[in-house]
C-alpha positions as CSV (number, residue, x, y, z in Angstrom):
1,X,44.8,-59.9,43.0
2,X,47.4,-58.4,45.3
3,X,51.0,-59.1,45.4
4,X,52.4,-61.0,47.9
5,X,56.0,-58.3,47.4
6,X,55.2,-54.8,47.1
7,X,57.7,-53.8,44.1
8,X,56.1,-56.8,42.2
9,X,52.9,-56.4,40.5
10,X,51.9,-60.1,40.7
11,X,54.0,-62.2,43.5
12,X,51.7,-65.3,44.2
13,X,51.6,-68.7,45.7
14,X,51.3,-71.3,42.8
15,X,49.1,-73.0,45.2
16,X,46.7,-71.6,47.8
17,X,48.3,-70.2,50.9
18,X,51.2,-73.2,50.2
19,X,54.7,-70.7,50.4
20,X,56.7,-73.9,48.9
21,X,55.9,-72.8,45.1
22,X,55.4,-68.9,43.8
23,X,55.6,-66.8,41.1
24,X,56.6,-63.6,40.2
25,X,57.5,-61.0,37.5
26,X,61.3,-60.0,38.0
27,X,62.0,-59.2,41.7
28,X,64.3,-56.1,40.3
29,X,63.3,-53.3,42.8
30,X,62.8,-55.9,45.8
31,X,63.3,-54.2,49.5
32,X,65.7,-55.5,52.4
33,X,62.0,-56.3,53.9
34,X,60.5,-58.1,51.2
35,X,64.1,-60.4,51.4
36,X,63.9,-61.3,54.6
37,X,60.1,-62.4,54.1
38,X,61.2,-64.4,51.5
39,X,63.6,-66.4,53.4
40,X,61.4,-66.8,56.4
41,X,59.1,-68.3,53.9
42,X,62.1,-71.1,53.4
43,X,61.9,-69.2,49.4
44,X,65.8,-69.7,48.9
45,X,65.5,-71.4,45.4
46,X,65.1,-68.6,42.0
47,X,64.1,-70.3,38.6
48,X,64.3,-67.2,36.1
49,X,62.5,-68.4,32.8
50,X,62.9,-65.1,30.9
51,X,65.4,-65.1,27.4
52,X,68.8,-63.4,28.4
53,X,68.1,-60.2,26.8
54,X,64.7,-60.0,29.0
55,X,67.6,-60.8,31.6
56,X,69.7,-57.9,31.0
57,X,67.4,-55.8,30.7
58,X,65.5,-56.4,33.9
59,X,68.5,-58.3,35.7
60,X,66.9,-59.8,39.0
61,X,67.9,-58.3,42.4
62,X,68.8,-61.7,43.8
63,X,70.5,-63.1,41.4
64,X,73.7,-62.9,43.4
65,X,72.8,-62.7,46.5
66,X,74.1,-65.6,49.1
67,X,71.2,-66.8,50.6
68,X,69.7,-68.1,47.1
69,X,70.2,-70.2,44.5
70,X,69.6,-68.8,41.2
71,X,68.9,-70.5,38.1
72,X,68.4,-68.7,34.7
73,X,66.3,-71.2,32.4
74,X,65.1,-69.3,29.4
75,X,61.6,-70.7,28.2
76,X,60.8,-69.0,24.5
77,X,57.7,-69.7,22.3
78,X,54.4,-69.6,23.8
79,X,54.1,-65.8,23.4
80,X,49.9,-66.0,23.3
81,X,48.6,-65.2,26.7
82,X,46.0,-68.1,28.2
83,X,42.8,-67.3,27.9
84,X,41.9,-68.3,31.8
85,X,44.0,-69.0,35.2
86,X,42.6,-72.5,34.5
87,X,45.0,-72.4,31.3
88,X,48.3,-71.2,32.8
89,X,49.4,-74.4,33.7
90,X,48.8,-76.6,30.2
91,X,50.3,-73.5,28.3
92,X,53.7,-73.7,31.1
93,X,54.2,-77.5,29.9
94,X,53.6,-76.4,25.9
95,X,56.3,-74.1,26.2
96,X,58.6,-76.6,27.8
């Protein structure tokens, strides 16, 4: 599967071809391009699940940036990987 950001390795819509929900590992390398697409997408809004240390290691690109709202909600626990896409969802709401 292709990401949707080159300096991602897995930047997708959440649902098919619907821009209102996507995910990503860290945007920490993200290009003036790939900002701009975001926010012709209407993407404005960041929810950064990682712990803070994950945070400062890999500090995300937009976190300060104007034109998004950032929000750092650190999600622990739930460390095993799901077995099938049809899985990521159920083990999002066991972690929360």
């Amino acid at each position: 599967m292709a990401s949707l950001l080159g300096s991602t390795q897995n930047t997708r819509c959440i649902l098919p071809n619907d821009f209102r929900y996507i995910r990503s590992d860290v945007p920490c390398q993200i290009t003036a391009k790939e900002t701009e697409w975001l926010l012709q997408q209407d993407v404005r809004t960041l929810i950064d699940l990682r712990t803070w240390e994950e945070q400062q290691r890999k500090p995300c690109t937009l976190q300060h940036h104007p034109a998004f709202a950032y929000h750092s909600l650190p999600v622990s626990g739930g460390s095993t990987v799901p077995a099938t896409p049809e899985d990521v969802a159920a083990s999002y709401i066991a972690m929360a």
